[in-house]
Each structure stands twice: as C-alpha cells, then as structure tokens.
N, C-alpha and C positions, 0 to 999 in steps of 0.2 A: 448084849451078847451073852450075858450069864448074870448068875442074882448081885454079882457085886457090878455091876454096869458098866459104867467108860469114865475113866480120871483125864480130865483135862489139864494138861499142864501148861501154863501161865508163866514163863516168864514175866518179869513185871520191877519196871524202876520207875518211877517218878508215872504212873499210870492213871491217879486217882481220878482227872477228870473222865475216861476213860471204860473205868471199870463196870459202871453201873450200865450201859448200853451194852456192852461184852456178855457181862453175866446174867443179860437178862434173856442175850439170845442161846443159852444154853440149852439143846432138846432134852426132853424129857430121858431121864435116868443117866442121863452125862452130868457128874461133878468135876466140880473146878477146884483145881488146886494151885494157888497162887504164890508164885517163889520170890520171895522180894527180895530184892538185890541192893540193899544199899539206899532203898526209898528215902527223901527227907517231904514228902509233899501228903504223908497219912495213910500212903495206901494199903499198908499191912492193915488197917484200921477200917477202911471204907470194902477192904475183898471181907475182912471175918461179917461184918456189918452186915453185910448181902451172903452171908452164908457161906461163901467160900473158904476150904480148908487153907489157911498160911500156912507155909514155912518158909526159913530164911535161909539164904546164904551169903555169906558175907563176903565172900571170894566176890570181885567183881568179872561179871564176861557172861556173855548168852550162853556159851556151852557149862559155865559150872553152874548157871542157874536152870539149864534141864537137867542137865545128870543128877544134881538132887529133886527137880522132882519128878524125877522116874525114878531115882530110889525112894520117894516118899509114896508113888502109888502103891495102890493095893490092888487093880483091876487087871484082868488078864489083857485087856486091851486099852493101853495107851492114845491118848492124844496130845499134838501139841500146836499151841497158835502163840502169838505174836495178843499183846493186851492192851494196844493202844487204838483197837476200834476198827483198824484196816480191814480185818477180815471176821467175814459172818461165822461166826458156831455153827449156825445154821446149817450152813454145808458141809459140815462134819461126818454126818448120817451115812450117805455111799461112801465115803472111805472107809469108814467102820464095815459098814456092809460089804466090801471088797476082801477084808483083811478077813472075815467071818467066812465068804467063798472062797478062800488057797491063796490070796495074795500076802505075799509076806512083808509088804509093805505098800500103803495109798498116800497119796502123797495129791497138792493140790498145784495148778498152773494157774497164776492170778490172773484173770482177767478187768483191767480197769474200768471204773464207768464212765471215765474221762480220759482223754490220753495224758490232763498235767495232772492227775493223780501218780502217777507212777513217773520222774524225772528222767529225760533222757540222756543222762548218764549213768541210771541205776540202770531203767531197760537195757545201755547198750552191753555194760559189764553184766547181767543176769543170762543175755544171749550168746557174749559170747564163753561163760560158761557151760550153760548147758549145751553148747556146740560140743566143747570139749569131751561134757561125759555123754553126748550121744557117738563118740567118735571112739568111745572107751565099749558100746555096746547096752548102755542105758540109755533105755527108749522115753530121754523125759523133755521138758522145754522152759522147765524154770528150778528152782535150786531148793525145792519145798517148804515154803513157807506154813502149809497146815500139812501135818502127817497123821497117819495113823498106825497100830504096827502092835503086834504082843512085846505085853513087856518083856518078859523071860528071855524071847528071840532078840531085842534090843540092847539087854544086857550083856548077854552073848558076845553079840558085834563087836563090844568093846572100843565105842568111839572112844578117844581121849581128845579132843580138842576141847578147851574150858573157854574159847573166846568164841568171834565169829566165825570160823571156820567150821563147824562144830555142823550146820547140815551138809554141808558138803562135802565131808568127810567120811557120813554118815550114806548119802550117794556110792561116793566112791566102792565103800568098804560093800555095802549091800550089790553092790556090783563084782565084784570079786568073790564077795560068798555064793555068787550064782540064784539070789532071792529075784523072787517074781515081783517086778513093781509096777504098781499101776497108777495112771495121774488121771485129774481128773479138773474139769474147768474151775472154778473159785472166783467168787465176788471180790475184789480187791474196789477199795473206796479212802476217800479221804481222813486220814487218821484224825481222831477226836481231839477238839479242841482245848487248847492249855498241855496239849502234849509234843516231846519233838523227838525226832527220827535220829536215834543212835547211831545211823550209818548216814544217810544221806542229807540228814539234818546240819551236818558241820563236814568243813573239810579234816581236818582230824578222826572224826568217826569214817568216811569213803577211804583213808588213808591206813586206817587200823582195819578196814575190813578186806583191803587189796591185798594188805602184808598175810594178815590170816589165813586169806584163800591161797598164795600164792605159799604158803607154807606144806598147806593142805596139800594141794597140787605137787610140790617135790617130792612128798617122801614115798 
C-alpha cells in the first residue's frame, strides 16, 4: 500500500511448531511481527530465525499481545492473524486491498475445510455473537479472526481490552464510530500440530473467553 508495506501482527505463545508454515505464507512486502507472550517452547527464537521482527509482552492475554504489536508497527496499514497455522496470510491481500479502497476496516469470516475443524461449541457461541453485532447494525458473521485496518485509525478507536475480548470489542467500538467494515470469506483449517487452542482447547480457556466477551458486551 505504500513503501513501508503491511506489518502483520502475530500474536503468539507456545506457537513454534507453527510458525514456519505461517511465515512462509506471507505475500510479498507483508512483514510479520511476532509478539510473544510468555513462550516457554523457543518461539521468540524460531520467528527471529525466519526473519520475523520479535517483541515481547509479558502481560499475559490476546488483547495486550496486539496492542503492543500495533504499537510496535511501523506500516500505515495493519494486520492481524491468530499463529498457530489456522488461518492463511495468503488471504490477507483483499482486506488490505479493501482498507486501500475507503474501508475503514476488513475483517475475515472463517470458512472451514472441514466441519470438525471448527468445534461446535465454538461455531455455536461465534453465531450467536455475531447475531448480536448484526442486531447492533454490523453487517458481519464471525468475530474477525484476520483484520485489516490503518494503524493511526486503530489507535484512535482506543480498544482497551488486554484479554480475549479484545476483537470484539474492537467490532463493537468500530460500529459506534460509524467505520465502513467490510468481511470477506477466509480459509480456516486445522491448526498446526504440537500446538493447542487457547480458547477451545480447555474448558478453562471457553470459560475465560465467555467471561471476556460477556464483559465486552456490558459496558
């Protein structure tokens, strides 16, 4: 989009088996900036390895590991994905290119390639969120698991949620700012082996992302 390109930001804990299939599907003049959270399995080690910019934050939670790396980009336009192989880079490109034609935000709807890739208990609480913000006047059908978005406008927005509530927050708010968003279908696949699902991987992680969202959704 401009000479300094597109920063991808990378959450990332425990991601190493992971990262090399990730980083390899990055398009051309997309960098990745990997924010480790607390890794004990090398990955801060295996992203610089592969080229990828580190940094850490020690804070644990999905939302303090994007907000620092969206304050660690340098690119007027922002990305962000999930580092555990679920979802392609690849498909990156039209949300970039949406956010370049007046969208003030693209944002991805995971499409499975199987239906036990995605558990049905995550599909059923993912549905009936996004019912919710299509009910608030966002025209979306999943809680953005890949976005895209200028940085400057994201800082702006002023999400604060430091945990998981932290995209949906980030919905909500861009819906009340009256920003244009646009979705778009997205490969969603089997996340990479030796890796496990901070949400749906434990009932502890479903139970810390219910209280999250349902925080989000109060205030």
């Amino acid at each position: 989009m401009n000479d300094l390109g597109v920063d991808v930001v990378l959450p990332c804990l425990d991601e190493a088996a992971a990262l090399p299939g990730v980083l390899a599907a990055l398009p051309p003049g997309y960098r990745a900036l990997v924010v480790d959270n607390g890794s004990g399995d090398g990955s801060p080690e295996v992203a610089a390895e592969l080229g990828a910019k580190v940094v850490h934050e020690p804070r644990r939670g999905y939302g303090a590991a994007v907000h620092t790396g969206l304050e660690a980009a340098t690119a007027d336009v922002v990305c962000f994905a999930d580092a555990d192989g679920s979802l392609d880079l690849g498909d990156l490109p039209p949300l970039v290119a949406a956010v370049g034609e007046g969208a003030d935000l693209a944002v991805g709807k995971r499409v499975p390639v199987r239906r036990e890739v995605w558990p049905w208990h995550a599909r059923a609480g993912n549905a009936v969120l996004s019912l919710l913000l299509r009910s608030r006047g966002l025209p979306v059908r999943d809680i953005a698991p890949l976005r895209a978005v200028r940085r400057e406008d994201l800082l702006a927005l002023d999400v604060t949620d430091r945990a998981f509530g932290y995209p949906l927050e980030l919905l909500v708010k861009a819906q009340r700012a009256g920003w244009q968003v646009r979705e778009f279908d997205v490969t969603y696949r089997e996340r990479a082996k030796g890796t496990k699902s901070k949400v749906s991987g434990s009932a502890r992680g479903t139970l810390r992302a219910v209280r999250d969202f349902g925080r989000v959704l109060a205030r």
